[in-house]
C-alpha positions in Angstrom: -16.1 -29.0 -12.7 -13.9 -27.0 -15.0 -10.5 -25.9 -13.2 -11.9 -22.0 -13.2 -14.1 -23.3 -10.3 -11.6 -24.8 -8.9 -8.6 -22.0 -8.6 -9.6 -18.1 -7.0 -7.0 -15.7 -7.4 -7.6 -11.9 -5.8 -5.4 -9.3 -7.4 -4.3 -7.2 -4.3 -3.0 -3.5 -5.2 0.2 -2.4 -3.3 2.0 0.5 -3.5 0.7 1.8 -7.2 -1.9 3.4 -7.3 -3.2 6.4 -8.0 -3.0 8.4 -4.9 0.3 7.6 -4.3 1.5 8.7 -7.7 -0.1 11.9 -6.9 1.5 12.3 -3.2 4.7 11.3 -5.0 4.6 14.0 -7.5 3.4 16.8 -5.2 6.1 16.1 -2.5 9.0 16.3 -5.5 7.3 19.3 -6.9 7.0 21.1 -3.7 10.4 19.9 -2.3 12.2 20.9 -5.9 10.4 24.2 -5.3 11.7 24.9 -1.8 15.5 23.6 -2.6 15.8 26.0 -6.1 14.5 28.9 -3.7 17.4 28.4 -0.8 20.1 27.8 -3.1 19.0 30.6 -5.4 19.1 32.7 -2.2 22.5 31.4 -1.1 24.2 32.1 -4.6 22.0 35.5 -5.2 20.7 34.2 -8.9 17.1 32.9 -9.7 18.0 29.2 -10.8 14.8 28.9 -12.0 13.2 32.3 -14.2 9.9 32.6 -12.2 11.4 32.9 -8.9 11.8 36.1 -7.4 14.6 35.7 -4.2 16.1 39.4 -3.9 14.3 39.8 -1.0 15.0 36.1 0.5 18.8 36.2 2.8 20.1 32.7 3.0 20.6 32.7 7.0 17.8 31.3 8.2 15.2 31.7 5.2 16.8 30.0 2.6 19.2 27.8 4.9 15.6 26.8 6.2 14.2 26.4 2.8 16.6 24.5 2.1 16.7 22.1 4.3 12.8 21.5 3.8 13.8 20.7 0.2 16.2 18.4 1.0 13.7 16.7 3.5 10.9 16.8 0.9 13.0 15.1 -1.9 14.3 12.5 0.7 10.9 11.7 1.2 9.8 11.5 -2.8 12.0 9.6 -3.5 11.4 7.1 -0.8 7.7 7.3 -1.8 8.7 6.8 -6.0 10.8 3.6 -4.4 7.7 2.1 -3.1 5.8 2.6 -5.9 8.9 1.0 -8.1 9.0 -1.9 -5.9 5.2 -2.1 -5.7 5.4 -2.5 -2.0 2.1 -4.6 -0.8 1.1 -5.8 -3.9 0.5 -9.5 -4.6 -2.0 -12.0 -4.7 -4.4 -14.2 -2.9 -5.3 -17.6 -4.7 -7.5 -20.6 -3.4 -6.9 -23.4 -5.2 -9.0 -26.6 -5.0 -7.3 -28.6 -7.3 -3.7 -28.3 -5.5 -5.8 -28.3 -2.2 -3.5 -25.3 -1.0 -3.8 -21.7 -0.1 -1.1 -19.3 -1.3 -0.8 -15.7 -0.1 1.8 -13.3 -1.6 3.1 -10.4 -1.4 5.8 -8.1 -2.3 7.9 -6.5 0.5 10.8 -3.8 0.2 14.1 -5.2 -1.1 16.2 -7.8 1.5 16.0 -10.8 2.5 12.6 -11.6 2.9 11.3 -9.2 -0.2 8.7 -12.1 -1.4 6.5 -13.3 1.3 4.9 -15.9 0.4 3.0 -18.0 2.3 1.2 -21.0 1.9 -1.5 -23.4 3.6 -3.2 -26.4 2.9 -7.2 -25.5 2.1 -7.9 -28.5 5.4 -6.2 -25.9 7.7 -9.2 -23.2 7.1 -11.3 -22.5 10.0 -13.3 -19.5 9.1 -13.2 -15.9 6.9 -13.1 -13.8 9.4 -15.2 -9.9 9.0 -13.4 -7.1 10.8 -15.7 -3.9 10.6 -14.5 -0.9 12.4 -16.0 2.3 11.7 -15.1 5.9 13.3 -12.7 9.0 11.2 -10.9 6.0 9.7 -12.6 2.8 9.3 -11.5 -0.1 8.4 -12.5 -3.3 6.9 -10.4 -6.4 6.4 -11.2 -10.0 5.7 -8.8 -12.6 7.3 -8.5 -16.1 6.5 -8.6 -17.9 10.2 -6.3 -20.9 10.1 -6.2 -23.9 13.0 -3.6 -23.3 15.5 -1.9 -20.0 14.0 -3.0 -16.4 13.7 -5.5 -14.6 11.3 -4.0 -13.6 7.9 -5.4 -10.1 6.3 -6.4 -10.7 3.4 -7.9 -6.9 2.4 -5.4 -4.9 0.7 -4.7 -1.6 2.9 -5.2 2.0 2.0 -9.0 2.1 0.2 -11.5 0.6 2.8 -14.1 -1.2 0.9 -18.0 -0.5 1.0 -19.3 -2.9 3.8 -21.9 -4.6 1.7 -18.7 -5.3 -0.8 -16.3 -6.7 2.0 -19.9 -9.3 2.8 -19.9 -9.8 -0.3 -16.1 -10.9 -0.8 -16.8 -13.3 2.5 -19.7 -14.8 1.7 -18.4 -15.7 -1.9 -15.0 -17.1 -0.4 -16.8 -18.7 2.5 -19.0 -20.5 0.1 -15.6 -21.4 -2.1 -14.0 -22.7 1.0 -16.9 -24.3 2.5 -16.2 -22.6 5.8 -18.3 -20.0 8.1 -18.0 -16.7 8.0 -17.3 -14.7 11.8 -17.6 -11.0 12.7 -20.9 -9.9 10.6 
Protein backbone atom coordinates (compact mmCIF):
# COMPACT_ATOMS: atom_id res chain seq x y z
CA UNK A 1 0.00 0.00 0.00
CA UNK A 2 1.31 3.43 -0.99
CA UNK A 3 1.19 6.00 2.08
CA UNK A 4 -1.86 8.01 0.07
CA UNK A 5 -4.01 5.01 1.23
CA UNK A 6 -2.72 5.14 4.23
CA UNK A 7 -3.12 9.13 5.39
CA UNK A 8 -6.93 11.07 4.91
CA UNK A 9 -6.84 14.58 5.43
CA UNK A 10 -10.40 16.66 5.18
CA UNK A 11 -9.88 20.32 4.47
CA UNK A 12 -12.54 21.90 6.81
CA UNK A 13 -13.53 25.74 5.84
CA UNK A 14 -13.79 28.14 8.91
CA UNK A 15 -14.58 31.47 8.95
CA UNK A 16 -13.59 32.45 5.07
CA UNK A 17 -15.84 32.03 2.96
CA UNK A 18 -17.75 33.59 0.72
CA UNK A 19 -20.88 34.52 2.59
CA UNK A 20 -19.05 35.89 5.25
CA UNK A 21 -17.00 38.19 3.16
CA UNK A 22 -20.22 39.38 1.84
CA UNK A 23 -22.00 39.93 5.43
CA UNK A 24 -18.69 41.60 6.31
CA UNK A 25 -18.78 44.05 3.57
CA UNK A 26 -22.53 44.93 3.72
CA UNK A 27 -22.46 45.57 7.56
CA UNK A 28 -19.26 48.09 6.99
CA UNK A 29 -20.97 49.59 4.08
CA UNK A 30 -24.27 50.12 5.79
CA UNK A 31 -22.76 50.99 9.14
CA UNK A 32 -20.20 53.65 7.32
CA UNK A 33 -23.40 54.88 5.71
CA UNK A 34 -25.43 55.51 8.86
CA UNK A 35 -22.31 57.07 10.91
CA UNK A 36 -21.34 59.79 7.84
CA UNK A 37 -25.20 60.58 7.97
CA UNK A 38 -25.34 61.41 12.02
CA UNK A 39 -22.18 63.22 12.11
CA UNK A 40 -22.98 65.10 8.90
CA UNK A 41 -26.15 66.01 10.64
CA UNK A 42 -24.42 67.03 13.96
CA UNK A 43 -21.79 69.34 12.12
CA UNK A 44 -24.54 70.59 9.37
CA UNK A 45 -21.99 69.58 6.21
CA UNK A 46 -22.48 66.57 3.85
CA UNK A 47 -19.17 64.51 4.72
CA UNK A 48 -19.78 62.57 1.94
CA UNK A 49 -21.22 64.57 -1.59
CA UNK A 50 -24.29 62.30 -2.23
CA UNK A 51 -25.85 62.78 0.99
CA UNK A 52 -28.48 65.09 1.46
CA UNK A 53 -28.87 65.85 5.59
CA UNK A 54 -30.58 69.56 5.68
CA UNK A 55 -33.55 68.09 6.60
CA UNK A 56 -31.90 65.46 9.25
CA UNK A 57 -31.57 67.36 13.22
CA UNK A 58 -28.90 65.56 15.16
CA UNK A 59 -31.25 64.97 18.38
CA UNK A 60 -32.56 61.98 18.08
CA UNK A 61 -32.18 61.30 14.10
CA UNK A 62 -28.72 61.57 13.67
CA UNK A 63 -27.71 60.91 17.43
CA UNK A 64 -29.68 57.68 16.54
CA UNK A 65 -28.04 57.15 13.32
CA UNK A 66 -25.26 57.37 14.80
CA UNK A 67 -25.17 55.25 17.18
CA UNK A 68 -26.40 52.42 14.71
CA UNK A 69 -23.14 53.25 12.89
CA UNK A 70 -21.11 52.79 15.59
CA UNK A 71 -22.89 49.51 16.39
CA UNK A 72 -22.70 48.35 12.79
CA UNK A 73 -18.88 49.02 12.44
CA UNK A 74 -18.36 47.34 15.98
CA UNK A 75 -19.82 44.48 14.50
CA UNK A 76 -17.70 44.48 10.95
CA UNK A 77 -15.08 44.61 12.33
CA UNK A 78 -15.56 41.78 14.64
CA UNK A 79 -16.94 39.77 11.64
CA UNK A 80 -13.40 40.93 9.28
CA UNK A 81 -11.47 39.53 12.70
CA UNK A 82 -12.99 36.20 12.15
CA UNK A 83 -12.43 35.99 8.78
CA UNK A 84 -8.53 37.24 9.54
CA UNK A 85 -8.20 34.59 12.08
CA UNK A 86 -10.10 32.01 10.02
CA UNK A 87 -12.06 31.08 12.93
CA UNK A 88 -13.19 27.22 12.50
CA UNK A 89 -10.96 26.33 10.00
CA UNK A 90 -8.59 23.30 10.16
CA UNK A 91 -8.34 19.90 9.30
CA UNK A 92 -9.29 16.31 9.87
CA UNK A 93 -6.57 13.60 9.01
CA UNK A 94 -6.72 9.75 9.56
CA UNK A 95 -3.60 8.38 9.41
CA UNK A 96 -2.89 4.70 9.26
CA UNK A 97 0.61 4.76 9.13
CA UNK A 98 1.06 6.79 12.54
CA UNK A 99 -2.04 4.81 13.75
CA UNK A 100 -3.47 8.20 15.16
CA UNK A 101 -6.28 10.54 14.56
CA UNK A 102 -5.67 14.34 14.57
CA UNK A 103 -8.46 16.91 14.61
CA UNK A 104 -7.64 20.62 14.33
CA UNK A 105 -8.91 23.56 14.40
CA UNK A 106 -8.33 27.19 14.71
CA UNK A 107 -9.99 29.16 17.55
CA UNK A 108 -10.04 33.09 18.28
CA UNK A 109 -6.70 34.33 19.67
CA UNK A 110 -5.81 33.12 23.64
CA UNK A 111 -4.79 30.62 25.20
CA UNK A 112 -6.20 27.75 23.64
CA UNK A 113 -6.33 29.38 19.88
CA UNK A 114 -5.14 25.82 18.27
CA UNK A 115 -7.15 22.94 19.27
CA UNK A 116 -5.84 20.23 18.45
CA UNK A 117 -6.76 17.09 19.33
CA UNK A 118 -5.58 13.80 18.77
CA UNK A 119 -6.53 9.94 19.19
CA UNK A 120 -5.15 6.79 18.47
CA UNK A 121 -7.17 5.03 15.28
CA UNK A 122 -7.79 1.70 18.20
CA UNK A 123 -10.00 4.20 20.13
CA UNK A 124 -12.65 4.45 17.04
CA UNK A 125 -15.95 3.11 17.73
CA UNK A 126 -18.17 4.23 15.02
CA UNK A 127 -18.88 7.46 12.38
CA UNK A 128 -21.64 8.61 13.64
CA UNK A 129 -24.74 10.24 11.03
CA UNK A 130 -26.67 13.09 12.60
CA UNK A 131 -29.59 14.00 10.11
CA UNK A 132 -31.91 16.72 11.24
CA UNK A 133 -34.16 18.22 8.88
CA UNK A 134 -36.83 21.20 9.54
CA UNK A 135 -36.20 25.42 8.54
CA UNK A 136 -32.57 24.69 9.36
CA UNK A 137 -31.20 21.34 8.98
CA UNK A 138 -28.41 20.00 9.79
CA UNK A 139 -26.01 17.28 9.02
CA UNK A 140 -22.80 16.41 10.89
CA UNK A 141 -20.62 13.37 10.97
CA UNK A 142 -18.98 12.61 14.34
CA UNK A 143 -16.14 10.35 14.97
CA UNK A 144 -17.51 8.10 18.19
CA UNK A 145 -14.53 7.34 20.40
CA UNK A 146 -14.54 4.63 23.49
CA UNK A 147 -15.16 6.19 26.71
CA UNK A 148 -15.35 10.00 25.62
CA UNK A 149 -17.89 12.09 23.72
CA UNK A 150 -18.69 12.33 19.89
CA UNK A 151 -16.33 14.72 17.93
CA UNK A 152 -18.06 16.85 14.91
CA UNK A 153 -16.37 16.35 12.38
CA UNK A 154 -18.79 18.48 9.59
CA UNK A 155 -17.68 21.89 9.23
CA UNK A 156 -20.68 24.33 10.32
CA UNK A 157 -22.45 26.91 8.30
CA UNK A 158 -23.25 24.94 4.56
CA UNK A 159 -25.25 21.72 5.50
CA UNK A 160 -24.28 19.17 3.02
CA UNK A 161 -26.70 17.20 0.57
CA UNK A 162 -27.64 14.02 2.61
CA UNK A 163 -26.55 11.54 -0.06
CA UNK A 164 -23.01 13.55 0.28
CA UNK A 165 -22.75 13.47 4.13
CA UNK A 166 -23.52 9.03 3.32
CA UNK A 167 -21.18 9.28 1.17
CA UNK A 168 -18.41 11.00 3.41
CA UNK A 169 -19.40 8.09 6.24
CA UNK A 170 -19.40 5.25 4.35
CA UNK A 171 -15.94 6.23 2.63
CA UNK A 172 -14.42 7.01 6.26
CA UNK A 173 -16.15 4.03 7.78
CA UNK A 174 -14.67 1.82 5.16
CA UNK A 175 -11.01 3.75 5.93
CA UNK A 176 -11.45 3.15 9.55
CA UNK A 177 -12.89 -0.23 9.31
CA UNK A 178 -15.65 0.77 11.74
CA UNK A 179 -19.66 0.87 11.37
CA UNK A 180 -21.44 3.60 10.49
CA UNK A 181 -24.73 4.68 13.20
CA UNK A 182 -27.60 7.08 12.60
CA UNK A 183 -28.57 6.24 8.73
Amino acid sequence: MNSENLIRRYVITGSRRLSNFWWASVVFLGAFGFLCTGLSSYFGKNLLPFLQVQNISFFPQGLVMSFYGILGLLLSIYLWLTIIWNVGGGFNEFNKKSGNIRIFRWGFPGKGRCIDISYSLKEVEAIKVDLKQGVNPQRTLYLRVKGKREIPLSQIGQPLTVEEVEKQAAELAKFLQVSVEGL
